[in-house]
KEDRENLO-65407 format. One line per field, with one value per residue (C-alpha): chain; x negated, z, y negated. Coordinates in steps of 0.25 Angstrom, whole numbers. Example, Ala and Ser with C-alpha at 12.3 -4.5 7.8 and 13.67 -1.06 7.14 Angstrom:
2
c <- [A	A]
X <- [-49	-55]
Z <- [31	29]
Y <- [18	4]
This chain:
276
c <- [A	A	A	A	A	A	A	A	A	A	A	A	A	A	A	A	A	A	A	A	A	A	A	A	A	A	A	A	A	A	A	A	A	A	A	A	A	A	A	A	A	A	A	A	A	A	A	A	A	A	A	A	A	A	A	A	A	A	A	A	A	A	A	A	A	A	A	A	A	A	A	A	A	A	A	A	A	A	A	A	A	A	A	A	A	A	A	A	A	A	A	A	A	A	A	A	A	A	A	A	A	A	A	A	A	A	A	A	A	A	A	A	A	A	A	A	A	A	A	A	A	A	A	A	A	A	A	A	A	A	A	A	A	A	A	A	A	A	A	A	A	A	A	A	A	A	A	A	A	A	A	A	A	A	A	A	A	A	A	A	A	A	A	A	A	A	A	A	A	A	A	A	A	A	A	A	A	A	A	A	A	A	A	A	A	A	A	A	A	A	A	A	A	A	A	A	A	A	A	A	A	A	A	A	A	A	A	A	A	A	A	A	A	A	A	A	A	A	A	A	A	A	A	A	A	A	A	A	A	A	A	A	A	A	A	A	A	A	A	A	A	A	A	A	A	A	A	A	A	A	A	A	A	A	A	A	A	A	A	A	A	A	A	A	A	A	A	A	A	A	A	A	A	A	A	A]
X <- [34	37	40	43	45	46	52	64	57	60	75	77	69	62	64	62	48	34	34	47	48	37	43	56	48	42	30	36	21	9	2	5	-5	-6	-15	-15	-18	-20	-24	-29	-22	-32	-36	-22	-19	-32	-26	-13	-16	-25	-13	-2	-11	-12	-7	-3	14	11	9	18	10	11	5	4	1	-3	5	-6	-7	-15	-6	-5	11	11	1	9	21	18	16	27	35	22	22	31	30	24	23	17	18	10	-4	-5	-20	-26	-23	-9	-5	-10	-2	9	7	6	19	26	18	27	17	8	-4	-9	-21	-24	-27	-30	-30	-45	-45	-41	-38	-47	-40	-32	-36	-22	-21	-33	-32	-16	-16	-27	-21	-13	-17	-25	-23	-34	-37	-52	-58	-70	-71	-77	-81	-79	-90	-88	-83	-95	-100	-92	-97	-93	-90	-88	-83	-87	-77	-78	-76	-80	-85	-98	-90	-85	-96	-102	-91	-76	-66	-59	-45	-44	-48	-41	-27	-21	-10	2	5	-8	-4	6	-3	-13	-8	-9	-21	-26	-23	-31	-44	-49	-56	-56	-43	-45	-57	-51	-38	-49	-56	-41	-37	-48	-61	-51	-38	-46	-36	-38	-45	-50	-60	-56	-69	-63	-64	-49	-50	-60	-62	-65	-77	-74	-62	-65	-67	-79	-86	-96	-91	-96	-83	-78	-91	-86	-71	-79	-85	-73	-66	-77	-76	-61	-60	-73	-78	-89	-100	-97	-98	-111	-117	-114	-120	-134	-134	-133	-143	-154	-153	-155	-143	-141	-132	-119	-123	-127	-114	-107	-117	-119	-113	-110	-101	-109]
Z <- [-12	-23	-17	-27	-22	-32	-23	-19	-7	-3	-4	7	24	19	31	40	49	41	50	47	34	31	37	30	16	20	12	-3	-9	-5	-4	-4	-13	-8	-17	-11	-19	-19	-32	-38	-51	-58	-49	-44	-59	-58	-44	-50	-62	-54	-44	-54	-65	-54	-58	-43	-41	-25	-22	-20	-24	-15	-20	-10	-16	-9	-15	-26	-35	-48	-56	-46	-45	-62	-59	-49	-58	-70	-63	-52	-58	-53	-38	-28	-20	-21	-15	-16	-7	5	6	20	17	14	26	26	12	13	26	18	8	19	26	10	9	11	7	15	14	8	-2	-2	-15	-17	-29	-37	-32	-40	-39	-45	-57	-53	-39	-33	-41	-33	-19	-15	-13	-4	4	14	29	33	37	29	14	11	-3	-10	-17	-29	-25	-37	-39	-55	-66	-69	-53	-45	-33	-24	-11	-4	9	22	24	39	43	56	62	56	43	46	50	36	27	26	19	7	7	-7	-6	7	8	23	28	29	43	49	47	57	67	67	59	47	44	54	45	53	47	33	28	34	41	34	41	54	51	47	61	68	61	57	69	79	75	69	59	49	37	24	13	-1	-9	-21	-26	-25	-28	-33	-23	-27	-22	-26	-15	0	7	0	-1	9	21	33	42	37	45	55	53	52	67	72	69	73	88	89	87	89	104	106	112	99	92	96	96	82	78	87	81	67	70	79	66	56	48	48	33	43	53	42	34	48	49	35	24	16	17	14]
Y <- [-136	-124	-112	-98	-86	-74	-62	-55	-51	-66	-66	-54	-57	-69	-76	-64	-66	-61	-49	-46	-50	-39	-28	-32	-30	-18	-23	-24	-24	-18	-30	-46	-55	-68	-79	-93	-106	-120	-127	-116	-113	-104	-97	-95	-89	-79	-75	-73	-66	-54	-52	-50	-42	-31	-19	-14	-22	-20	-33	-45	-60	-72	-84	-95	-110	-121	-132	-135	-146	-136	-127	-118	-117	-117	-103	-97	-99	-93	-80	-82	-71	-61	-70	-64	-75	-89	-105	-117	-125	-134	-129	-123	-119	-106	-98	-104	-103	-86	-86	-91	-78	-71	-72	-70	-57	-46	-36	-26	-31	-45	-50	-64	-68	-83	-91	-89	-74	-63	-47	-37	-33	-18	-20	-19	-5	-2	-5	-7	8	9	-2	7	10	-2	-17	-22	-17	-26	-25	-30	-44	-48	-64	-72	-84	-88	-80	-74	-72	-61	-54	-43	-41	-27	-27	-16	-3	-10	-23	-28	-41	-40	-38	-53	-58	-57	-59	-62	-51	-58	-59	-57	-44	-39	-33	-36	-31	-40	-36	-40	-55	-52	-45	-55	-69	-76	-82	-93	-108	-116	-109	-116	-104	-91	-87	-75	-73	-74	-65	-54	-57	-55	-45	-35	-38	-41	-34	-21	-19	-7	-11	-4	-9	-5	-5	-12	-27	-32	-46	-57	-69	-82	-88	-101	-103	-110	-99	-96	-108	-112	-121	-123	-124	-111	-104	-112	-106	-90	-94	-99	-87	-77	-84	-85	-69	-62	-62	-72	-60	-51	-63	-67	-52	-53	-65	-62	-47	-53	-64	-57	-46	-56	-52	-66	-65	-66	-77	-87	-83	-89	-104	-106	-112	-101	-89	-76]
């Protein structure tokens, strides 16, 4: 196991409980990056290199390894003097490596920003001052295929359940605020895929927590990771998560209305194969 922390934060209230610990911080940074990674040494470098070529300090960087076997520790070091906080260690999955970031963040908001993804060049000179007054700051993403293949995605200025039913909201791209992991908990390990999904379900449909879309491109998401590759049990994860939270007769209005009007884009998204 290696563990280096880079932070003076750590030599005062490190012990103190994450609620607590927070409120003893009083929020040094704007915002807490957090980039998970297991055995990805290059793409870990193309991670670190947009975080810390931003020109915007207000951020602390927590990178969370899962033990890998790659160069990945030999990357991490080389910019360690850039890294407010980093481990590698044993590999708890992804939701439990971002939920390790997640209780070192000390900032107000947090970005997850794993290895193979990468910020928009200036985008935290951007967007970090518009960040104030709301739980949830979404942007839009540019969905990275090949070097040569880029695609955008632009979010609604509303998100409602019909807004889940056709697509997740990357991570990458969403600032959320620290706090909120308190109200309504980490990120759910047992899922494989999309825990992230479920915490939007909690905390934004159910929870109704304030949120604000920027229309700017904040980061570039790797299309190439496991999340976005079509598997047939994370569709079965999706309807798990829609029947834990969502009532069963709201549930079924929406999936008749969307059938009987042939706007059928959202129901094969949920049966088939393939993420749309």
């Amino acid at each position: 196991m290696r563990i280096i922390l880079f932070a003076s934060r750590h030599s005062v209230g490190q012990t103190l409980p994450l609620y607590k610990r927070r409120r003893f911080f009083r929020f040094m940074k704007k915002l807490s990056i957090i980039t998970i990674n297991y055995n990805n040494a290059q793409g870990l470098r193309k991670t670190i290199e947009s975080v810390v070529s931003q020109e915007n300090p207000d951020y602390e960087y927590i990178v969370i390894d899962g033990n890998s076997t790659d160069d990945s520790v030999v990357v991490i070091e080389q910019y360690a003097d850039q890294i407010t906080y980093w481990a590698s260690e044993s590999n708890r999955g992804i939701y439990g490596n971002m939920n390790q970031g997640i209780q070192e963040a000390t900032g107000e908001y947090c970005l997850f920003l794993n290895s193979g993804d990468w910020l928009v060049p200036g985008a935290l000179n951007r967007i970090l001052p518009l960040c104030k007054n709301f739980d949830i700051f979404y942007c839009n993403t540019y969905l990275s295929y090949t070097i040569t293949r880029t695609k955008e995605l632009r979010y609604p200025k509303e998100l409602t359940l019909f807004s889940f039913y056709k697509r997740n909201i990357n991570h990458q791209s969403t600032l959320i605020k620290t706090s909120l992991f308190d109200t309504y908990g980490l990120y759910n390990e047992k899922n494989r895929v999309h825990s992230d999904y479920e915490f939007w379900i909690k905390a934004i449909i159910m929870g109704n927590c304030s949120c604000k879309h920027l229309d700017d491109f904040l980061a570039y998401y790797d299309m190439n990771g496991i999340s976005s590759k079509p598997n047939p049990s994370s569709q079965a994860e999706l309807l798990k998560i829609l029947n834990t939270y969502v009532p069963p007769r709201i549930l079924a209005d929406y999936q008749y209305w969307l059938g009987d009007n042939k706007v059928s884009k959202v129901i094969h998204w949920l049966k088939s194969k393939e993420i749309w």
